[in-house]
DRENVEXMAR-871405 format. One record per atom (N, C-alpha, C, O, CB): y, x, z; residue in one letter. Coordinates in steps of 0.2 Angstrom, whole numbers, padded with zeros to 4 digits, always signed. Atoms other than C-alpha are relative to their C-alpha. Glycine has a CB too. Layout:
<nodes>
YXZA;...
</nodes>
This chain:
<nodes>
-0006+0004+0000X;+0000+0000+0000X;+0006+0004+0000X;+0006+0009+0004X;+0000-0005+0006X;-0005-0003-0002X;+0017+0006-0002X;+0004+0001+0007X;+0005-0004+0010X;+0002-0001-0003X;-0004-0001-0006X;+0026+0014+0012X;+0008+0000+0000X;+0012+0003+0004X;-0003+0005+0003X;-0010+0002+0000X;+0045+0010+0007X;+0000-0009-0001X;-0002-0012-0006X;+0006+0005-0010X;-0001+0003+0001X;+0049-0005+0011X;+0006-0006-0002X;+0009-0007+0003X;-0003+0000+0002X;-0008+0003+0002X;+0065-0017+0003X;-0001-0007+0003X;-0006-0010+0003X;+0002-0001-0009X;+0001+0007-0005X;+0068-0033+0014X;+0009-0003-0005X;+0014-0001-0007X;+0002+0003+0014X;-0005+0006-0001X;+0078-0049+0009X;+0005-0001+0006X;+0003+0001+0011X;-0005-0007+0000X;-0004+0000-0006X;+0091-0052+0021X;+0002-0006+0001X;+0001-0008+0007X;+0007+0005+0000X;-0001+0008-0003X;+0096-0070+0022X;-0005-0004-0001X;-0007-0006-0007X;+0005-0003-0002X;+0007+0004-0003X;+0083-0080+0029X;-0008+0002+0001X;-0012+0000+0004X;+0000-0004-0005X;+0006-0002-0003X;+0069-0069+0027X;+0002+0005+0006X;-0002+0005+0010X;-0005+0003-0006X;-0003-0002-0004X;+0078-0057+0040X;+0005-0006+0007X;+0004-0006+0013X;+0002+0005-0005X;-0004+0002-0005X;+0092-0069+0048X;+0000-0006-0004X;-0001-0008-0010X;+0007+0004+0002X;-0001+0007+0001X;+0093-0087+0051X;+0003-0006-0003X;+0007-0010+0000X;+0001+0000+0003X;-0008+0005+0003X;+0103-0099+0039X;-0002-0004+0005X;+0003-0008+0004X;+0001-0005-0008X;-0002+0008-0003X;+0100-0114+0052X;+0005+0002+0005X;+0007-0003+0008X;-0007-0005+0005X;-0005-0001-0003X;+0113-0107+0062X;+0007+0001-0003X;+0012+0004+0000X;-0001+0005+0003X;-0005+0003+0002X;+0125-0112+0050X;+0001-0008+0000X;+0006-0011-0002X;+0000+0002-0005X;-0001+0007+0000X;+0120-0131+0053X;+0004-0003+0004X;+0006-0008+0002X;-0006-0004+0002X;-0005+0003-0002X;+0132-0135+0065X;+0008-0002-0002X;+0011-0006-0001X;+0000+0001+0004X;-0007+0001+0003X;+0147-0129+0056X;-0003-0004-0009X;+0002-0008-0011X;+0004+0011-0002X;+0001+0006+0005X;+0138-0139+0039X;+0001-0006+0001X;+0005-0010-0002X;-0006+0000-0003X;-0002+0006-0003X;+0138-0152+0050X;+0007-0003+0001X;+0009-0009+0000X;-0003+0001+0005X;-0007+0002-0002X;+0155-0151+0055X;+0004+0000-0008X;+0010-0001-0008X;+0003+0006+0006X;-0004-0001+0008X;+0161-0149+0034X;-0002-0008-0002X;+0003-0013-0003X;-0004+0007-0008X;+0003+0006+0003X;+0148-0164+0028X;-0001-0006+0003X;+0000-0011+0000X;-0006+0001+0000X;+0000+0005-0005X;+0145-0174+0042X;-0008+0002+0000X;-0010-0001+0005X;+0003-0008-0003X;+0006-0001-0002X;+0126-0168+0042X;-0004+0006-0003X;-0005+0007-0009X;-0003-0006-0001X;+0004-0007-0001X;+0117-0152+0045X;-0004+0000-0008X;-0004+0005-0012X;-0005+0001+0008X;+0006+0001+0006X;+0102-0158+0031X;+0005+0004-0008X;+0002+0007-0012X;-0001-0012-0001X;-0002-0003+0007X;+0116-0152+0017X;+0002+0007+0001X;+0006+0009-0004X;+0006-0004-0003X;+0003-0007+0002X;+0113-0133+0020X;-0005-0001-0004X;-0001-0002-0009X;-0004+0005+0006X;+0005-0001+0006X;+0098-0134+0009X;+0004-0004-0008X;+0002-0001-0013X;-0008-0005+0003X;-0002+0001+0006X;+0108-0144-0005X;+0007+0007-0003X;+0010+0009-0008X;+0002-0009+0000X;-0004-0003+0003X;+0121-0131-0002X;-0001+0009-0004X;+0001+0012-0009X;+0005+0000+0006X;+0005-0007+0002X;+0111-0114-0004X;-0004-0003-0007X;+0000-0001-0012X;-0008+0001+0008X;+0002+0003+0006X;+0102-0123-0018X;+0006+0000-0005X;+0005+0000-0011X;-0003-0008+0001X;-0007+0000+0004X;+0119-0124-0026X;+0004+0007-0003X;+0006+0008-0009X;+0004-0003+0004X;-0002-0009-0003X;+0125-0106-0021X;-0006+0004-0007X;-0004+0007-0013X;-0004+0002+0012X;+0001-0002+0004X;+0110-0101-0029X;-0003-0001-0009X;-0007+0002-0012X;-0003+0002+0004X;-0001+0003+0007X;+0113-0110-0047X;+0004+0003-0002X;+0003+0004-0008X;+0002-0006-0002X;-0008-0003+0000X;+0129-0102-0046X;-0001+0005-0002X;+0001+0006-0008X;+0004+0001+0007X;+0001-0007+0001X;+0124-0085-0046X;-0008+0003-0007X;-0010+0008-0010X;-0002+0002+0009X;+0005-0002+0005X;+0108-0088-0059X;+0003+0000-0005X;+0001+0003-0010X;-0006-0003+0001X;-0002+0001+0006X;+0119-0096-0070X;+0004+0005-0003X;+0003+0006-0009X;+0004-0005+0000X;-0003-0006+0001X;+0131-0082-0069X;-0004+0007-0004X;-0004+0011-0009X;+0003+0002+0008X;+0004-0007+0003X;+0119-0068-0071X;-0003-0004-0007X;-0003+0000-0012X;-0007+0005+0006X;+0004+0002+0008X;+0110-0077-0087X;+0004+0002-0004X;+0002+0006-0009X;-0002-0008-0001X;-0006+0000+0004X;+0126-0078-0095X;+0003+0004+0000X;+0007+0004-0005X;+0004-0004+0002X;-0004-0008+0001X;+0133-0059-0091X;+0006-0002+0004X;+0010+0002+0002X;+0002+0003-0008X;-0007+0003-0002X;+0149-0068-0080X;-0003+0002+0007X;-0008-0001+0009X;+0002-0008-0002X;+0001-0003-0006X;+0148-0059-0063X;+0005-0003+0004X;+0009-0004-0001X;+0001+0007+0001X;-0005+0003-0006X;+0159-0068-0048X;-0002+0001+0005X;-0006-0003+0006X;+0002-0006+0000X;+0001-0002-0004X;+0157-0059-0033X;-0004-0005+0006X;-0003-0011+0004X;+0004+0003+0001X;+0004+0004-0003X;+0146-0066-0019X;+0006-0004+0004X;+0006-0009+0002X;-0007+0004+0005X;-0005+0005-0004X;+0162-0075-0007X;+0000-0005-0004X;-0002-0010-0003X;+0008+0004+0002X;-0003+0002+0005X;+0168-0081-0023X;-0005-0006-0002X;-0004-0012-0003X;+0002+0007-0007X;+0004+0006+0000X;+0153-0091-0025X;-0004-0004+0006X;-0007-0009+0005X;-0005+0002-0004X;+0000+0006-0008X;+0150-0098-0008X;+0005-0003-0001X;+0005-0009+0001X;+0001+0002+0007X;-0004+0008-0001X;+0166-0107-0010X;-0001-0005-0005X;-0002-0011-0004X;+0008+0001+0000X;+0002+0005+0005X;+0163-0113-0026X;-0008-0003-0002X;-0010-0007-0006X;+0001+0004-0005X;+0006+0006-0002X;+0146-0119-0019X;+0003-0005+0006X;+0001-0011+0006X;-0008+0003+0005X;-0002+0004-0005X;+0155-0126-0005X;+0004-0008-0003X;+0004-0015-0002X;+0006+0004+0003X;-0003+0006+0005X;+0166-0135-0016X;-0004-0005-0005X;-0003-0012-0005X;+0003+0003-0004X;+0005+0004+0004X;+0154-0141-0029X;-0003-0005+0006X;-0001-0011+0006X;-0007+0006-0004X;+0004+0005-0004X;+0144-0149-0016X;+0005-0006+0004X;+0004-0012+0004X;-0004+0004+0006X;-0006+0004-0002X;+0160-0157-0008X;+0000-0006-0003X;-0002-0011-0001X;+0006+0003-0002X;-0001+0006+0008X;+0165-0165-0024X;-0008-0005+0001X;-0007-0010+0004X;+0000+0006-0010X;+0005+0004+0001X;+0148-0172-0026X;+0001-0005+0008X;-0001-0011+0007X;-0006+0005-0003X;+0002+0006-0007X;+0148-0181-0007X;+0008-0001+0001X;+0009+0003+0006X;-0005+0003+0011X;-0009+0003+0000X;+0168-0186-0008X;+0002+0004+0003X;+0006+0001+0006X;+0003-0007+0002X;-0001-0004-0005X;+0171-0173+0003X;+0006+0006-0001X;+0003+0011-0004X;-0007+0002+0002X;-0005-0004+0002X;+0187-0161+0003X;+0000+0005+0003X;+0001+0006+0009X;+0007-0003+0000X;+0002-0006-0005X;+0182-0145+0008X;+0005+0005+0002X;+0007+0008-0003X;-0008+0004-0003X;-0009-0004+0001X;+0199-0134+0015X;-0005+0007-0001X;-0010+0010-0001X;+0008-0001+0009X;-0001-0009+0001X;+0203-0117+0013X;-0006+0002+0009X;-0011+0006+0009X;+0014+0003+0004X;+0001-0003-0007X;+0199-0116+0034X;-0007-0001+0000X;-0010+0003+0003X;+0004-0003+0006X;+0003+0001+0001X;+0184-0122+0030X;-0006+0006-0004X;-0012+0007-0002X;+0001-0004+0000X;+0003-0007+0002X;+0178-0109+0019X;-0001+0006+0002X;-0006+0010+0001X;+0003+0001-0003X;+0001-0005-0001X;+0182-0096+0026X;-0004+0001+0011X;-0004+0006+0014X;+0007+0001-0003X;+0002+0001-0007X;+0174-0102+0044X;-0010+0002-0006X;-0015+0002-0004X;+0003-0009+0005X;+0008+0002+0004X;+0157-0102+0032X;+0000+0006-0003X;-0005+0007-0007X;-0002-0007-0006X;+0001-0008+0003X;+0161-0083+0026X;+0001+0002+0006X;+0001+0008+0006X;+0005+0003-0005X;+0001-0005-0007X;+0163-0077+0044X;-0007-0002+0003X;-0010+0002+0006X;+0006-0002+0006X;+0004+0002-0002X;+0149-0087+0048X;-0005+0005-0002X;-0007+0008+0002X;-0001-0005+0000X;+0004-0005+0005X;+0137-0076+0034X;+0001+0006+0005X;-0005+0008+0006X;+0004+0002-0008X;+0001-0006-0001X;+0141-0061+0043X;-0002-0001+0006X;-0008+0001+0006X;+0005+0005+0000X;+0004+0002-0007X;+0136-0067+0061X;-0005-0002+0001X;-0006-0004+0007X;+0002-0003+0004X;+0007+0003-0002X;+0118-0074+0058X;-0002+0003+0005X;+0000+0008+0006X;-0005-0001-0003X;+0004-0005-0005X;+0108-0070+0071X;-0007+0001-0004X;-0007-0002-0009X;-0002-0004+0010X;+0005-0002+0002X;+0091-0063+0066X;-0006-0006+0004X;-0005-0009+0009X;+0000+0008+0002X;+0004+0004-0001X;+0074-0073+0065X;-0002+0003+0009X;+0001+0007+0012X;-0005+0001-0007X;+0002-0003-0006X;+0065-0070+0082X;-0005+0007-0001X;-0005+0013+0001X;-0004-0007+0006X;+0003-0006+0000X;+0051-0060+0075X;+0002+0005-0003X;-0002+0010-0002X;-0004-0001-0002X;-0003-0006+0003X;+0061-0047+0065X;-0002+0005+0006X;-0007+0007+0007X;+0008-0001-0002X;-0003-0008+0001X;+0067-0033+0075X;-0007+0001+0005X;-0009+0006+0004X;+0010+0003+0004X;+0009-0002-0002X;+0048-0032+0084X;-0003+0004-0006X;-0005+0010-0007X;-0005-0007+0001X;+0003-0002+0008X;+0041-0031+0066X;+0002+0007-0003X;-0002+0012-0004X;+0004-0005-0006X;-0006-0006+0004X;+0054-0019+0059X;-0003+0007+0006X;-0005+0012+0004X;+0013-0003+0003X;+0001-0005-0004X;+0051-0009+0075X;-0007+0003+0000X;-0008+0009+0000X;+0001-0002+0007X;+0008-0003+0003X;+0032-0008+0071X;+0001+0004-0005X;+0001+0010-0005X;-0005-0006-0004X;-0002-0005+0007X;+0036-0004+0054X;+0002+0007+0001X;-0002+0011+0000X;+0005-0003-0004X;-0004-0005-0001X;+0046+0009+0058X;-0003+0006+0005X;-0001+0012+0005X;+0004-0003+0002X;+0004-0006-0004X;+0035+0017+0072X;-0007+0002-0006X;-0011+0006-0005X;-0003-0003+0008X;+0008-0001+0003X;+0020+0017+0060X;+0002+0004-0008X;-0002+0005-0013X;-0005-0010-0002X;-0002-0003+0006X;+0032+0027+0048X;+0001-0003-0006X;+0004+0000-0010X;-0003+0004-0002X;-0005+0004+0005X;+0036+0014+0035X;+0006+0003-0001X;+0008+0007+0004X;+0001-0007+0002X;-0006-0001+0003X;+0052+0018+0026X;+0004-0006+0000X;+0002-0010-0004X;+0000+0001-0006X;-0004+0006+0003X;+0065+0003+0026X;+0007-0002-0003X;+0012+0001+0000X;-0001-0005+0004X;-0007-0001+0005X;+0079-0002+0014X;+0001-0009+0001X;-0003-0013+0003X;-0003+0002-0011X;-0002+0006-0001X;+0088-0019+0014X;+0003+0000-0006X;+0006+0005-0007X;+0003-0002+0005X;-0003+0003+0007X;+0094-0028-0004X;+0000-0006+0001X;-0004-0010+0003X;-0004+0001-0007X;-0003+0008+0000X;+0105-0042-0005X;+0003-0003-0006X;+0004+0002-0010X;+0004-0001+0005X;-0004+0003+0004X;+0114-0053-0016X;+0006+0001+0002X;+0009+0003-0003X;-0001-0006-0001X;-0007+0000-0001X;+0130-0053-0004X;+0003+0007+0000X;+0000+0012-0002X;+0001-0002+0007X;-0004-0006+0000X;+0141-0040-0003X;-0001+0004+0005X;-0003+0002+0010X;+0006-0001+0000X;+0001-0005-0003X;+0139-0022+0002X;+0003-0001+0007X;-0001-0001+0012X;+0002+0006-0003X;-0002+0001-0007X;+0150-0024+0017X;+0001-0007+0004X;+0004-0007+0009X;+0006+0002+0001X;+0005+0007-0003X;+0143-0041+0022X;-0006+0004+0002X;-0007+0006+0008X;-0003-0007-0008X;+0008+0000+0000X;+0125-0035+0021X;+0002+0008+0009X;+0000+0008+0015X;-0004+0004-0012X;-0001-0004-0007X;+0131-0019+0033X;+0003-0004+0008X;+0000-0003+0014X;+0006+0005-0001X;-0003+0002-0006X;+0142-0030+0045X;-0007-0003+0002X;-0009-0001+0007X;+0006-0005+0000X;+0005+0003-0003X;+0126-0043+0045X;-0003+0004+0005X;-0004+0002+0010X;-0003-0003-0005X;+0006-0003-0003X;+0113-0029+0051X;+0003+0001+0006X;-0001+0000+0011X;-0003+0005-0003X;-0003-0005-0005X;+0125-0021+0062X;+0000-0008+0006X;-0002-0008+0011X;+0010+0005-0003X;+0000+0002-0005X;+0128-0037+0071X;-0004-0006+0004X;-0003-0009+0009X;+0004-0001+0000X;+0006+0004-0004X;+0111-0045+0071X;-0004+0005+0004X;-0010+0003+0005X;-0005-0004-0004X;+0003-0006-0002X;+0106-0027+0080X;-0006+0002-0004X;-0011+0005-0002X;-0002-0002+0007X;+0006-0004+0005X;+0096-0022+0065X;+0001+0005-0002X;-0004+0009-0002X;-0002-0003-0006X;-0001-0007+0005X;+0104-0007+0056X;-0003+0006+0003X;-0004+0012+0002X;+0008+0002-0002X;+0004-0011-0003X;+0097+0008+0065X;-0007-0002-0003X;-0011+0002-0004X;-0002+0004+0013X;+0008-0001+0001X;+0080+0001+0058X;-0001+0001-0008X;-0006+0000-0010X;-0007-0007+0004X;+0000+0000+0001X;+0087+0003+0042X;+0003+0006-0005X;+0009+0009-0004X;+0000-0004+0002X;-0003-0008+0001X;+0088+0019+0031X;+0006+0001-0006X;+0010+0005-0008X;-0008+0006-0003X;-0002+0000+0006X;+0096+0011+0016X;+0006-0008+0000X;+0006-0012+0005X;-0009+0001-0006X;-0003+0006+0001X;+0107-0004+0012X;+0002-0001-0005X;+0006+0004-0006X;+0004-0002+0004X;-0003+0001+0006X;+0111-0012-0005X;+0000-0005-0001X;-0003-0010+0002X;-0002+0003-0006X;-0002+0007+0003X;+0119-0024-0014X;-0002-0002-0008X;-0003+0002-0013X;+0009-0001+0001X;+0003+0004+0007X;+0115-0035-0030X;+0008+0003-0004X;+0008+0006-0009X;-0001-0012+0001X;-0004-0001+0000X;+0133-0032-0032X;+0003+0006-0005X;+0006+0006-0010X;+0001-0001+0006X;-0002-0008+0001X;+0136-0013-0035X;-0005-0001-0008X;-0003+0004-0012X;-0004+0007+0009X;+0003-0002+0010X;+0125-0016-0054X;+0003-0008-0003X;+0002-0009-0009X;-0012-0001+0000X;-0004+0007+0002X;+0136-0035-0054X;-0006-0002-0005X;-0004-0002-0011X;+0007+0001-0004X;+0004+0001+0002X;+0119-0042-0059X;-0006-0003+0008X;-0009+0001+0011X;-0001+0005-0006X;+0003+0004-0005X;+0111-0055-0045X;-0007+0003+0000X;-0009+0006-0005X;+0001-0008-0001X;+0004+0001+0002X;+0093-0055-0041X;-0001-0007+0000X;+0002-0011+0003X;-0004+0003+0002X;+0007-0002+0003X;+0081-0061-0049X;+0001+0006-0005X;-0004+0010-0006X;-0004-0007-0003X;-0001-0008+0004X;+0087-0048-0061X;-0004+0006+0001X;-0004+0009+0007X;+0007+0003+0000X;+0003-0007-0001X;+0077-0033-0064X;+0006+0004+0002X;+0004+0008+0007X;-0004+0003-0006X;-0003-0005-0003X;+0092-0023-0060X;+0003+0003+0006X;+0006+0008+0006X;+0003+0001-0002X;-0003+0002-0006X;+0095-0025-0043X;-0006+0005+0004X;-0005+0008+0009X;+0000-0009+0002X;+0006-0002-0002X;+0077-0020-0041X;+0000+0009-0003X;-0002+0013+0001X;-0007-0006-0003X;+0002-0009+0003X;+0076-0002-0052X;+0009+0003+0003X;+0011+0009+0002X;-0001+0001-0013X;-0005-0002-0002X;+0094+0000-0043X;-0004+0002+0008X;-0003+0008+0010X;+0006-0004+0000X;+0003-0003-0005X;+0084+0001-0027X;-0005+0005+0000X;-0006+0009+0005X;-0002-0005+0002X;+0005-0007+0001X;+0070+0013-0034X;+0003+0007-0001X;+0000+0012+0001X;-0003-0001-0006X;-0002-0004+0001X;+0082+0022-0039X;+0004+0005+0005X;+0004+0011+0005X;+0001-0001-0004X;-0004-0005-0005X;+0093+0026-0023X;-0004+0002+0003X;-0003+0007+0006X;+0004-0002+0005X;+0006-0003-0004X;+0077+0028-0014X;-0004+0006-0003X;-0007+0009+0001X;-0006-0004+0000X;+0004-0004+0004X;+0070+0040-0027X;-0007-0002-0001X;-0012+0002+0000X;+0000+0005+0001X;+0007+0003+0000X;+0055+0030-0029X;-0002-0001-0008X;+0002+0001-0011X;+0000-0007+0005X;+0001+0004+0003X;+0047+0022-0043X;+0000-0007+0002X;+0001-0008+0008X;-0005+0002-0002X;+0001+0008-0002X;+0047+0003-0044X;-0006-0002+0003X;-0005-0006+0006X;+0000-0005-0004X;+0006+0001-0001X;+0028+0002-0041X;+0000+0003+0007X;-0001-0002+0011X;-0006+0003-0005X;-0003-0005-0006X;+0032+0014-0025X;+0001-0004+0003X;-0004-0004+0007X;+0005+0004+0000X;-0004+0004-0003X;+0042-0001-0017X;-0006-0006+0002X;-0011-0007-0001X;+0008-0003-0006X;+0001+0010-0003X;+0037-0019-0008X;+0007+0000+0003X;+0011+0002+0007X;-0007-0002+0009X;-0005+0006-0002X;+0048-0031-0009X;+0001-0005+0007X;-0002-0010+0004X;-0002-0005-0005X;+0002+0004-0007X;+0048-0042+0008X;+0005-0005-0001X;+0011-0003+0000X;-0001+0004+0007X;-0005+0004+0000X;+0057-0058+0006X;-0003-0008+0000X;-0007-0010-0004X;+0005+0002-0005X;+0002+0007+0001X;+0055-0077+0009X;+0001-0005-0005X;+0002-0011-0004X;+0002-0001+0004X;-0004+0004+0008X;+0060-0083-0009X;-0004+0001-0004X;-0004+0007-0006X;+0008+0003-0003X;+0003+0002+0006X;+0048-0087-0022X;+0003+0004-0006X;+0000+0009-0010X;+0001-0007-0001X;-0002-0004+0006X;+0060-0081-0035X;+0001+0007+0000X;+0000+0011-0004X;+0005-0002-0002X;-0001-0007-0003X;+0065-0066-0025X;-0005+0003-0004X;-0004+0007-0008X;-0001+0001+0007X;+0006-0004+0002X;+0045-0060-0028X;-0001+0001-0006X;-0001+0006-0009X;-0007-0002+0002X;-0001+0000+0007X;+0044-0066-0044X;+0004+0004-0003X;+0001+0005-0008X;+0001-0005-0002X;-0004-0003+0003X;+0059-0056-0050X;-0003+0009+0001X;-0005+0013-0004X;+0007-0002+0003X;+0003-0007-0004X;+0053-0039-0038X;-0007+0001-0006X;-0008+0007-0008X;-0003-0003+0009X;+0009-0003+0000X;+0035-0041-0045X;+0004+0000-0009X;+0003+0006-0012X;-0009-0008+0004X;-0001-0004+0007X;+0043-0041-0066X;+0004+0006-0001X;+0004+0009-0007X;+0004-0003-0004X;-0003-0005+0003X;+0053-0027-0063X;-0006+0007+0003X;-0005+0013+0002X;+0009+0001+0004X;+0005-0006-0002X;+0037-0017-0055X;+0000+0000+0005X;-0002+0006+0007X;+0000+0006-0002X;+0002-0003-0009X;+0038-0018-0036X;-0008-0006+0000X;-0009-0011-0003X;+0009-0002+0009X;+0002+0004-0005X;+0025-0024-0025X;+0002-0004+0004X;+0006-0002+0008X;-0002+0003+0002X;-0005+0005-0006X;+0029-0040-0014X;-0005-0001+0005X;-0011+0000+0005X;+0002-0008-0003X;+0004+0001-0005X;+0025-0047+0001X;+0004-0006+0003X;+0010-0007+0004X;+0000+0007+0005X;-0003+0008+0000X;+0029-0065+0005X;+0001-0002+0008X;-0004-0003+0012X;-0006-0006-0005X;-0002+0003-0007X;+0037-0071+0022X;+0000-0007-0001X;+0005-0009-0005X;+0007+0003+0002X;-0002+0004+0003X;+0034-0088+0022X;+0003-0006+0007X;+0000-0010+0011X;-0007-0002-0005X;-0004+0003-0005X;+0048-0096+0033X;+0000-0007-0001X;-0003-0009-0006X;+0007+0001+0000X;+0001+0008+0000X;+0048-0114+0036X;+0005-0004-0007X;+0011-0003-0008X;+0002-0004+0009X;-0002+0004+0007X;+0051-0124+0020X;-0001+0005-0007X;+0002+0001-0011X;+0008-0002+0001X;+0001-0005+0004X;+0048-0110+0008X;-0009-0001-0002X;-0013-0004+0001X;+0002+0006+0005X;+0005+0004+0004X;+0035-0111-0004X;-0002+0004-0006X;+0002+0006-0010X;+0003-0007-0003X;-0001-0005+0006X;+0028-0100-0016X;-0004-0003-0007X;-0008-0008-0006X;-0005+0009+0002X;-0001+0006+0007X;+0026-0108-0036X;-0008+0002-0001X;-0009+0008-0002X;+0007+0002-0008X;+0006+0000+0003X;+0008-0111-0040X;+0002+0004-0010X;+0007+0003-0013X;-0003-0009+0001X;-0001-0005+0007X;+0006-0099-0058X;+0005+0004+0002X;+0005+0008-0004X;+0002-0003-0008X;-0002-0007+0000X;+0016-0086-0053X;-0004+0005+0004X;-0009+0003+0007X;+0007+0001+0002X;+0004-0004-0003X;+0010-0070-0048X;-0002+0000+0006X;+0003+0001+0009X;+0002+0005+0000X;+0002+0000-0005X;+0001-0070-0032X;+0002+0005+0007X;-0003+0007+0008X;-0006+0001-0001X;-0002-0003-0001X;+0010-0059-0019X;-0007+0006+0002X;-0013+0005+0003X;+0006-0003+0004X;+0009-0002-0002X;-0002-0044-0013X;+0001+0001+0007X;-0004+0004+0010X;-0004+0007-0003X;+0000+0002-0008X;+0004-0047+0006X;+0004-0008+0001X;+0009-0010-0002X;+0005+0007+0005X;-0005+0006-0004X;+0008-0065+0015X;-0001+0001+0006X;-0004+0006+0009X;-0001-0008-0001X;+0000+0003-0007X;+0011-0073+0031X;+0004-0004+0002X;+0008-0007-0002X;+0001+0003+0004X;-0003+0007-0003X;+0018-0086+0042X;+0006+0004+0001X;+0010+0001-0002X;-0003-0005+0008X;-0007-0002-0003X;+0032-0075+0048X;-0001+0007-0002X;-0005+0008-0006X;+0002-0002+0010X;-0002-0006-0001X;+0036-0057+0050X;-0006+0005+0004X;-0008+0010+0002X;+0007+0000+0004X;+0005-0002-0003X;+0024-0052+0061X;-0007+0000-0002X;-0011+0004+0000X;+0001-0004+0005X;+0005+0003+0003X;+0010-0060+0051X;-0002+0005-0006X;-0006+0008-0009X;+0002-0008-0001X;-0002-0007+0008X;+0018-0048+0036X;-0003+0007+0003X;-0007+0011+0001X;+0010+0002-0002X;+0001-0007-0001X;+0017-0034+0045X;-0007+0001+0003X;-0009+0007+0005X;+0007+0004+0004X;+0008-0002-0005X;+0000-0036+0054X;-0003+0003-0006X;-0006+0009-0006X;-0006-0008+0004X;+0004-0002+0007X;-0006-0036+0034X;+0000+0006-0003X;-0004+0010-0006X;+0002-0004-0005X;-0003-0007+0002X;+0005-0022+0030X;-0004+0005+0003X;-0005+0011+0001X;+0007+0001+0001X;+0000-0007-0001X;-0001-0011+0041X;-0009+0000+0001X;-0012+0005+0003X;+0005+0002+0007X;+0007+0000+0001X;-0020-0017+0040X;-0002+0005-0005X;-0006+0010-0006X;-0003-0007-0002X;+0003-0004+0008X;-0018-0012+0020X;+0002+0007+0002X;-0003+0011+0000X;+0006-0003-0007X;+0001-0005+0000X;-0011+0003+0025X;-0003+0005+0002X;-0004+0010-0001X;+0003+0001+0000X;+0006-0002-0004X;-0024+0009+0037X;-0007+0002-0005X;-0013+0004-0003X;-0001-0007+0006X;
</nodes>
């Protein structure tokens, strides 16, 4: 199995339901995080299909809004920007930083790749007490091409000096693997509540319920 591993950061690392009270307080009910995220990421696939880059802030509001509009709903400035501060303060799932700490004693490598932005993706770690277990940090951003895009993925091989085959992917997103697994990494499926991996696509070659579940497999395979 490989021993570098690249981690998803929102949601398979840190919590979106700890944005349900402030959705709650925009919508009137928590239930529209999942249509907003669903939106968010239309936003960003549409963009990269198309070659039209608009940074990750830039399309949270303009998921905010979209979704707005659609429930009559006038979403302000202040509100926006309570839901881009919020991004940087998730807290971390419960089983992460155990996991991470496994990994990490058992010499694993680990790298984090994200969609948001490079100094999002640092503040996030730094203040869900993750970054020390972290050798690497990148953004989708820095190649202005989102994933699922292969380039996000051979941008990670390459700050690592790795091959793509070299790498596991670790993330709770179906498309995430799917993308990982065409550009040549290895994946490993975290499968958080509501998450779902697409009958006919590639099979990941590690799962589990949670983090913990991942890394029991990981470090079976690597044994």
């Amino acid at each position: 199995m490989a021993r570098t591993l690249v981690f998803d950061v929102n949601e398979t690392l840190l919590d979106l339901a700890a944005f349900d009270p402030l959705i709650a307080r925009i919508y009137g009910s928590a239930e529209v995080r999942g249509t907003w995220f669903a939106e968010l990421q239309r936003l960003w696939l549409v963009g990269t299909a198309t070659g039209h880059y608009e940074d990750f802030p830039t399309l949270i509001a303009r998921a905010l809004r979209s979704v707005g509009r659609s429930r009559g709903v006038d979403v302000a400035d202040a509100d926006v920007e309570a839901v881009l501060g919020a991004v940087v303060a998730l807290p971390p799932h419960a089983d992460v930083a155990p996991a991470l700490d496994r990994l990490r004693g058992a010499g694993f490598r680990l790298a984090a790749l994200t969609n948001g932005t490079l100094p999002a993706v640092r503040r996030q770690l730094a203040s869900a007490g993750l970054a020390a277990f972290f050798d690497e940090m990148m953004s989708a951003g820095e190649v202005c091409r989102y994933k699922p895009a292969p380039e996000p993925y051979w941008l990670a091989a390459e700050r690592l000096g790795e091959s793509p085959g070299a790498l596991t992917m670790v993330a709770a997103h179906a498309w995430d693997l799917y993308g990982a697994h065409r550009a040549g990494l290895r994946t490993a499926f975290v499968a958080r509540p509501g998450a779902q991996l697409v009958p006919g696509w590639p099979t990941p070659d590690v799962e589990g319920a949670d983090l913990g579940a991942v890394t029991d497999a990981l470090l079976s395979a690597d044994a």
